[in-house]
C-alpha positions as CSV (number, residue, x, y, z in Angstrom):
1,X,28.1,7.9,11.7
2,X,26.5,7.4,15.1
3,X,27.7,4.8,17.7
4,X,24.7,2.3,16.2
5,X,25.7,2.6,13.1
6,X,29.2,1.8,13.8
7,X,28.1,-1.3,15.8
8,X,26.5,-2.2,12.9
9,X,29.1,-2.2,10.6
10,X,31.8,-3.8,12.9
11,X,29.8,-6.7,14.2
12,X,27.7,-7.6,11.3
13,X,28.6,-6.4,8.2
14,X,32.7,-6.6,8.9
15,X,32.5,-10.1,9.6
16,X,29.9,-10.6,5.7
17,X,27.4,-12.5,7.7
18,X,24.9,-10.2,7.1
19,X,24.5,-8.4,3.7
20,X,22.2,-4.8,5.2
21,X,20.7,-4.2,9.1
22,X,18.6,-1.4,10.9
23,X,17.8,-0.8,14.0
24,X,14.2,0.4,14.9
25,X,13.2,1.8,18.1
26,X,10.0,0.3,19.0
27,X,8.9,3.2,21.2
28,X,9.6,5.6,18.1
29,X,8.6,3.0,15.8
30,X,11.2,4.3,13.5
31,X,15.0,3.2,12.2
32,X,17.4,5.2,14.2
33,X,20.4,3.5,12.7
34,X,21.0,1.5,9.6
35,X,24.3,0.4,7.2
36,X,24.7,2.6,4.6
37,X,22.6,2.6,1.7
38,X,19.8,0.6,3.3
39,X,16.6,1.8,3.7
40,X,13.2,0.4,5.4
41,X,10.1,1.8,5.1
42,X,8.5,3.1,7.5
43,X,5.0,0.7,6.8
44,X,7.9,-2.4,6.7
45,X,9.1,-0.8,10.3
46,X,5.8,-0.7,11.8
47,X,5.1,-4.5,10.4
48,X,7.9,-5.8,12.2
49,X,7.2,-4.0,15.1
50,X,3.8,-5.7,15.2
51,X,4.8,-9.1,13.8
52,X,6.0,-9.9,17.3
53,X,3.4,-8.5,19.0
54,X,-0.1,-9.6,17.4
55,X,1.0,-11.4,14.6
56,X,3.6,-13.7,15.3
57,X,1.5,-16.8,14.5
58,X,0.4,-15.5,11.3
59,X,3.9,-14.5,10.4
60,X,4.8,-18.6,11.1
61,X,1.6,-19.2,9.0
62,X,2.1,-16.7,5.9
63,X,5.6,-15.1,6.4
64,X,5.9,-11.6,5.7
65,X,6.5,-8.4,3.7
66,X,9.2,-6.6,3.3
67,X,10.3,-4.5,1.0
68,X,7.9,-5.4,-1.2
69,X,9.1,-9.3,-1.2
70,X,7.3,-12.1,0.5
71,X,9.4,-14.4,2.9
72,X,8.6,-17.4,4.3
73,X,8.7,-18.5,7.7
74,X,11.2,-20.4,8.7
75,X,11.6,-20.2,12.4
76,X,9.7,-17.8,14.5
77,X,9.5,-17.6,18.7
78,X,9.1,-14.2,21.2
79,X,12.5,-13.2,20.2
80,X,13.6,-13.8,16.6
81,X,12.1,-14.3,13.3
82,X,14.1,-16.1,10.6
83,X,11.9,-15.6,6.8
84,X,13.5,-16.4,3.3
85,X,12.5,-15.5,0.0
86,X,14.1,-17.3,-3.3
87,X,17.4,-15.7,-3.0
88,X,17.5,-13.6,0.3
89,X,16.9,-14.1,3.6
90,X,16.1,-12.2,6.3
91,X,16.5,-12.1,10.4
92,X,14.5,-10.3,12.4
93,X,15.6,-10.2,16.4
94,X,13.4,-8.2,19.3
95,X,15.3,-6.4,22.5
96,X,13.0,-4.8,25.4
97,X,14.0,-1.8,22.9
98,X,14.5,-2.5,20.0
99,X,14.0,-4.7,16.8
100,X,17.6,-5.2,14.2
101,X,16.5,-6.3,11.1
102,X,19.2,-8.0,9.0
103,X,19.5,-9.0,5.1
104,X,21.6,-12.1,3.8
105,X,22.0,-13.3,0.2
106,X,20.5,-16.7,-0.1
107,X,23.9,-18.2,-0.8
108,X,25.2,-17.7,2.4
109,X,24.8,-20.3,5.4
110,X,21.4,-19.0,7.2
111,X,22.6,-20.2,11.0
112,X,25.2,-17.9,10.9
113,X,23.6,-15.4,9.6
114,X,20.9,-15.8,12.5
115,X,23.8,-16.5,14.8
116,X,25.7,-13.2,14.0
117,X,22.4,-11.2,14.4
118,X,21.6,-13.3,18.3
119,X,24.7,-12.0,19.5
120,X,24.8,-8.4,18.5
């Protein structure tokens, strides 16, 4: 397990705010570190990669795909993305470097979840 992957699991999924997270490097434009068993597709990495830079006012507009699931948007500026879907939810935060991605179950108290994702 890598150093990224480690953060992942100690800040995020340790504390169950989160359910799954990535980490893509927007230069790459691929995951270099996720929490075990979770996956994103490549076409999903590249759409949240260019969510904040072309389509962020669509995104507010339509939400977004991922993982083959529509979310809507609930909040949305420069920096962070928050979408939900009927029983998920999903957080999407943007560094200089890179974009973490983050899953919750739709029980669980979204500002938290966004919280805990903001401060990693």
């Amino acid at each position: 397990m890598n150093e990224l992957q480690a953060l992942l699991n100690d800040a995020l999924l340790r504390t169950k705010h989160v359910e799954n997270a990535a980490i893509i490097d927007i230069k790459q434009q691929k995951v270099c570190a996720s929490t075990s068993g979770f996956t994103v597709p490549p076409d999903d990495a590249l759409n949240l990669i260019y969510a904040f830079h072309q389509n962020l006012l669509q995104v507010r507009r339509g939400g977004l795909f991922f993982k083959e699931k529509c979310y809507k948007c609930v909040r949305a500026d420069k920096h962070s993305i928050y979408l939900q879907n009927v029983n998920r939810g999903l957080i999407v935060v943007k560094t200089k470097t890179f974009i973490l991605v983050a899953t919750y179950k739709g029980d669980m108290y979204p500002s938290v979840c966004v919280e805990a994702v903001e401060k990693l």
